[in-house]
C-alpha positions as a Markdown table, in Angstrom:
| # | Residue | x | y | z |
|---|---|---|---|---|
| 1 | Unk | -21.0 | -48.3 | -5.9 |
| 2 | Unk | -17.4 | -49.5 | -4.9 |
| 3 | Unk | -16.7 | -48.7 | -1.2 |
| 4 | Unk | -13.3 | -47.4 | -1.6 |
| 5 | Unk | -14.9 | -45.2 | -4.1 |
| 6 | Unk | -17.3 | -43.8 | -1.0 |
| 7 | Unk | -14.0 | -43.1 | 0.8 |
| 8 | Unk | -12.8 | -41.3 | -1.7 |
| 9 | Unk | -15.3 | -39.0 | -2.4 |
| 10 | Unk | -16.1 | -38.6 | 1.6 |
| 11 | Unk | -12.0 | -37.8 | 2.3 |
| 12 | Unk | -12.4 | -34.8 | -0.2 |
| 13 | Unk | -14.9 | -33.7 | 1.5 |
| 14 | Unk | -13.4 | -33.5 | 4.4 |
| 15 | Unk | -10.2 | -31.9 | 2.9 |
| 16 | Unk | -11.9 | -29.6 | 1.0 |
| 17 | Unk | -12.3 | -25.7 | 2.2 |
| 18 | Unk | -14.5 | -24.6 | -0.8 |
| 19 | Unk | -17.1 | -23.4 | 0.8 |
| 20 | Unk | -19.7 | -23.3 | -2.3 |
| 21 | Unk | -18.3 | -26.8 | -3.1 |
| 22 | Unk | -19.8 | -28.0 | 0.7 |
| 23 | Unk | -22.8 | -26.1 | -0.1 |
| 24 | Unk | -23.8 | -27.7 | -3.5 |
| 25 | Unk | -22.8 | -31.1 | -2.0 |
| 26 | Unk | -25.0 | -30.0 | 1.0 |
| 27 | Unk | -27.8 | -29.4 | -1.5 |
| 28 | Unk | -27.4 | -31.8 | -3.6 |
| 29 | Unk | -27.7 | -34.8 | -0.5 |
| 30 | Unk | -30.8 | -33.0 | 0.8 |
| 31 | Unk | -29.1 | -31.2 | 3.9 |
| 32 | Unk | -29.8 | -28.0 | 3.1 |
| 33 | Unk | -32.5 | -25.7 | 4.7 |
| 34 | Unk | -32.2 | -23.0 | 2.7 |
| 35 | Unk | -34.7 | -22.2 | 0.4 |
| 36 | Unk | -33.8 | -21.4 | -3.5 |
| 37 | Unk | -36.6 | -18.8 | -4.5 |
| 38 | Unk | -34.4 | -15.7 | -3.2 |
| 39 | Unk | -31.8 | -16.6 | -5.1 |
| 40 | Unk | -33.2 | -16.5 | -8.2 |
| 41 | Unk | -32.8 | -13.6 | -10.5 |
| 42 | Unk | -35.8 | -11.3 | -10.8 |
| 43 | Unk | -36.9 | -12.2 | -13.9 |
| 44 | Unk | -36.6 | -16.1 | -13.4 |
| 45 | Unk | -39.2 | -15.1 | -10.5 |
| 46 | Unk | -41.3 | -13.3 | -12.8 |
| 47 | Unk | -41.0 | -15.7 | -15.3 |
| 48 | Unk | -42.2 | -18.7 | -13.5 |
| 49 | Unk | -44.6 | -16.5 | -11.4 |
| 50 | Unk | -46.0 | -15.8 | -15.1 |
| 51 | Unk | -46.0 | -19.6 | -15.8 |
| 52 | Unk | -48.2 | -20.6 | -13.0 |
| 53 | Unk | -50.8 | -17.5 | -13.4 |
| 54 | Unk | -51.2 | -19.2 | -17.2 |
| 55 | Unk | -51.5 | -22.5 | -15.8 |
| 56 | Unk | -54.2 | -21.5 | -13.7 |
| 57 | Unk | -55.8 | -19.9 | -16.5 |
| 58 | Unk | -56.0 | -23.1 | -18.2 |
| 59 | Unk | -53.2 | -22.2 | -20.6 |
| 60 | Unk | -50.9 | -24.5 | -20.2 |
| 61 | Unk | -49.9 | -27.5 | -22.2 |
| 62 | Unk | -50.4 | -31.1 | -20.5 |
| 63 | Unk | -47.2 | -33.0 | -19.8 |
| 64 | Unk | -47.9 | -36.1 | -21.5 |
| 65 | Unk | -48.8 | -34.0 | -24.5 |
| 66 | Unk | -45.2 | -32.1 | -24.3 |
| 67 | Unk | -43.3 | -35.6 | -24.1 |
| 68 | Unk | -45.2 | -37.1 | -26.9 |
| 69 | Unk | -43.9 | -34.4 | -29.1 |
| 70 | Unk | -40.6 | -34.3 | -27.6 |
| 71 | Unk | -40.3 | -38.0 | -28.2 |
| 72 | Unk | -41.3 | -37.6 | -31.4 |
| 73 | Unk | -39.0 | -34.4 | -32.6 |
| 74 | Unk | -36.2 | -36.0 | -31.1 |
| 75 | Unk | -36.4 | -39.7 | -30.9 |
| 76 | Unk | -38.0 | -40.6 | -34.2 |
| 77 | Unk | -35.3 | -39.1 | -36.5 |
């Protein structure tokens, strides 16, 4: 990546006074400490919480199985 680029991006930073802006950019470079999970909408929560009582009943659907079909639905047209 172009330097001057860099010095761009890092002088809007620095300008900026958006705080969610800071915050994404915070998460998104691995600075932040906060954890997601109580952010989430109650269903999402439930939803997942769901998932991973099927996975643990065996219900689930192995990965490489999912991209095999995904490849196949949407890459071999």
């Amino acid at each position: 990546m172009d330097i001057a680029l860099k010095h761009k991006i890092a002088e809007k930073i620095i300008e900026s006074n958006d705080e969610d802006l800071l915050n994404e950019i915070k998460s998104l470079v691995g600075l932040s400490d906060k954890d997601f999970w109580g952010d989430l909408p109650s269903e999402v929560k439930q939803a997942i919480s769901q998932a991973k009582d099927e996975l643990d009943r065996g219900e689930g659907i192995p990965h490489a199985q999912v991209i095999s079909e995904m490849k196949n639905r949407f890459l071999n047209k």
